[in-house]
C-alpha positions as CSV (number, residue, x, y, z in Angstrom):
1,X,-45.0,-17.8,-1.2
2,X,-45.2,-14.0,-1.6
3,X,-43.4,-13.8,1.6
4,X,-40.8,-16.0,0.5
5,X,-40.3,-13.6,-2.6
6,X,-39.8,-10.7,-0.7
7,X,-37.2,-12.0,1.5
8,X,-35.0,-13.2,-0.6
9,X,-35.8,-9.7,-2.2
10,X,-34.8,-8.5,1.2
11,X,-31.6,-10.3,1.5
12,X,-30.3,-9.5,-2.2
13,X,-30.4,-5.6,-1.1
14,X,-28.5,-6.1,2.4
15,X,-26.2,-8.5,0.1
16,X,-26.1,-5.6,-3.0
17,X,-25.3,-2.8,0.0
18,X,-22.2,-4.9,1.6
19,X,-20.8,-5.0,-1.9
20,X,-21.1,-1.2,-1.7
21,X,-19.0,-1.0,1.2
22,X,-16.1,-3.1,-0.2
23,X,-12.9,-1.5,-1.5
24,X,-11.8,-4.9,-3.6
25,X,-13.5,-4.6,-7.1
26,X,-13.0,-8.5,-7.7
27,X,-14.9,-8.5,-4.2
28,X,-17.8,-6.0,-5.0
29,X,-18.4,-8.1,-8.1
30,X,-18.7,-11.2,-6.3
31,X,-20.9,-10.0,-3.5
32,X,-23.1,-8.1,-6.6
33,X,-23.2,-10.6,-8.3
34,X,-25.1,-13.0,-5.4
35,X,-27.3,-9.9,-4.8
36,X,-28.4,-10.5,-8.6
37,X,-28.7,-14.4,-8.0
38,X,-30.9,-13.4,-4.8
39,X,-32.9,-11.1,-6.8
40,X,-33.0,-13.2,-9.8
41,X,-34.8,-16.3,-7.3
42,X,-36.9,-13.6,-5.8
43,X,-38.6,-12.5,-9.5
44,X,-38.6,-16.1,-10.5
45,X,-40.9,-17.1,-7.5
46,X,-43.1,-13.6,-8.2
47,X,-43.6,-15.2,-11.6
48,X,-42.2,-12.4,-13.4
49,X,-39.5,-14.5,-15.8
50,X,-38.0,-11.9,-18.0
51,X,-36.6,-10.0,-14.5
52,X,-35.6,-12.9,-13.4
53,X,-33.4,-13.7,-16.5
54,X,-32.0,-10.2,-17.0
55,X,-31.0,-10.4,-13.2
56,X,-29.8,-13.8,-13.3
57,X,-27.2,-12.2,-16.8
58,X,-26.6,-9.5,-14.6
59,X,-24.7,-12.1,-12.1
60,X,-23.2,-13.9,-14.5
61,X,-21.9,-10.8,-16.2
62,X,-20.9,-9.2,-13.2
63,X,-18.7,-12.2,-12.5
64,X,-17.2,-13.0,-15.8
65,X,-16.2,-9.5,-15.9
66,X,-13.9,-10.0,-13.4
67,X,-12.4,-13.3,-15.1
68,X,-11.5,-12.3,-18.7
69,X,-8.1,-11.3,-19.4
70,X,-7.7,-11.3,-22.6
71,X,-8.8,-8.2,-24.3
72,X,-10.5,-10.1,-27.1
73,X,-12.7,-12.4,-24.9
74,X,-13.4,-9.0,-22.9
75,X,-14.7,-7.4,-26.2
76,X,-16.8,-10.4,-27.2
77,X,-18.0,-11.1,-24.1
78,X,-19.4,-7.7,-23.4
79,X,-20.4,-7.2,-26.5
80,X,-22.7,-10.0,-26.0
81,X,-24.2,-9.2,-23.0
82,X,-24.9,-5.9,-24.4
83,X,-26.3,-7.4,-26.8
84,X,-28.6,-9.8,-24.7
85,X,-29.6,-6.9,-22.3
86,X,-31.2,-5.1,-25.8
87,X,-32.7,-8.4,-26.3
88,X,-34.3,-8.3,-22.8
89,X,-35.3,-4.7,-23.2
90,X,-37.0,-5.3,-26.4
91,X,-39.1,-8.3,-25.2
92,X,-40.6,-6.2,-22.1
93,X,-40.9,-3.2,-23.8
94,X,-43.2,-0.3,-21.7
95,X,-42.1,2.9,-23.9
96,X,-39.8,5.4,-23.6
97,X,-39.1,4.4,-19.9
98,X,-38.1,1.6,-21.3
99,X,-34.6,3.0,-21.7
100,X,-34.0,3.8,-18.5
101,X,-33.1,0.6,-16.9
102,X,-31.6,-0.2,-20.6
103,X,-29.3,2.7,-20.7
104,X,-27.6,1.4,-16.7
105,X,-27.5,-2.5,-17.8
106,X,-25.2,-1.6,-20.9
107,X,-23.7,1.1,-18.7
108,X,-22.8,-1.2,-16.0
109,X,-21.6,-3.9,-18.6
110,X,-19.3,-1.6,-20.2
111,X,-18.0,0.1,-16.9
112,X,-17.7,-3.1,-15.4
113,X,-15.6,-4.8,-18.1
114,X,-13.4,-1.9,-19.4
115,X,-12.9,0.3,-16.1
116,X,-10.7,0.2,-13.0
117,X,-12.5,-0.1,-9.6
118,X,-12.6,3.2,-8.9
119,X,-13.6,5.0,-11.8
120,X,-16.4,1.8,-12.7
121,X,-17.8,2.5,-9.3
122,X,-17.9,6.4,-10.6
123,X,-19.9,5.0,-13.7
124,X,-22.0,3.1,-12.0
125,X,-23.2,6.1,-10.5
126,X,-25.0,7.3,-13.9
127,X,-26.4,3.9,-14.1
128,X,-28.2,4.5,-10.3
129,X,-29.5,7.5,-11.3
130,X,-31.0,5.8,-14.2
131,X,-32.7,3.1,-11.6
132,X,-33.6,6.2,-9.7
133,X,-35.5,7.6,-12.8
134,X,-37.2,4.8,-13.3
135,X,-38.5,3.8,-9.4
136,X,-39.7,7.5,-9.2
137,X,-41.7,6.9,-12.8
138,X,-43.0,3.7,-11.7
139,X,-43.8,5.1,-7.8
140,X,-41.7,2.0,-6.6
141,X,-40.6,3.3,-3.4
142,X,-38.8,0.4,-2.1
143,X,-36.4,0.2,-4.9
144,X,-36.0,3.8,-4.8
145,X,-34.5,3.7,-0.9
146,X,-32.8,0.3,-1.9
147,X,-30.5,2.5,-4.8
148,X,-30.2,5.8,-3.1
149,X,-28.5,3.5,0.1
150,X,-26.5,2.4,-2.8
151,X,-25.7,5.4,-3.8
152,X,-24.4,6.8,-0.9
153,X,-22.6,3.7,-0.2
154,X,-20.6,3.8,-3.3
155,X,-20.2,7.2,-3.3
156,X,-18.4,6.5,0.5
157,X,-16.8,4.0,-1.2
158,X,-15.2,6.1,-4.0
159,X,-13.9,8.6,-1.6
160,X,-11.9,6.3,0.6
161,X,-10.6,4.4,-2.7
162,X,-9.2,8.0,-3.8
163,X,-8.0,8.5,-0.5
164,X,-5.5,5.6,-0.7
């Protein structure tokens, strides 16, 4: 089953990358977000539940991002995912480097409901060198390549955007 885990692993980092490469916010959000689903399944069959339930908020928020119109909802909404994302980072606290994977969940949420495509792609930025942070702390070299990919992606990414 461990083999399973990891491919759907696998998959939600080739799926995470193509949404990278997209120049459509409403279409990076949807591709994210099935990244998140991916990654979410792959946790769940690893057994480890509370990364499987902040991945599986972090598709739904990545989705209903993209749906609210209303500033109101968009205030409420984010300000409960924020709010849930604490939650999930109190209940697996590990210290100080705790807030490193805290500080680029609430600054995804907020880039990803209150900014333009462009400069939430810019944000999310800060929020990969917080996931960067925290693979080199915890030695987790796979996720480390996965997110500087992304990086560079995005970064390719904004250029052509502000080239348009």
């Amino acid at each position: 089953m461990l083999w399973l885990a990891y491919l759907i692993g696998v998959m939600g980092v080739l799926v995470e990358w193509h949404s990278y490469r997209l120049h459509c916010g409403s279409a990076f959000r949807r591709w994210s977000a099935i990244g998140a689903v991916l990654w979410s399944a792959m946790y769940a069959l690893l057994g480890a539940w509370t990364a499987a339930l902040t991945m599986g908020s972090t598709a739904l928020r990545t989705l209903v991002s993209d749906r609210l119109e209303h500033h109101y909802h968009k205030h409420i909404a984010a300000f409960g995912f924020v709010l849930l994302f604490v939650l999930l980072t109190a209940a697996s606290w590990q210290g100080k480097v705790s807030l490193l994977p805290a500080f680029a969940v609430v600054n995804t949420t907020l880039a990803l409901f209150y900014l333009d495509n462009r400069r939430m792609r810019i944000a999310l930025l800060a929020s990969s060198a917080a996931w960067i942070a925290n693979d080199v702390y915890w030695q987790a070299w796979p996720a480390l390549l996965a997110e500087s990919v992304a990086v560079g992606l995005n970064v390719r990414t904004i250029r052509q955007i502000g080239r348009m």
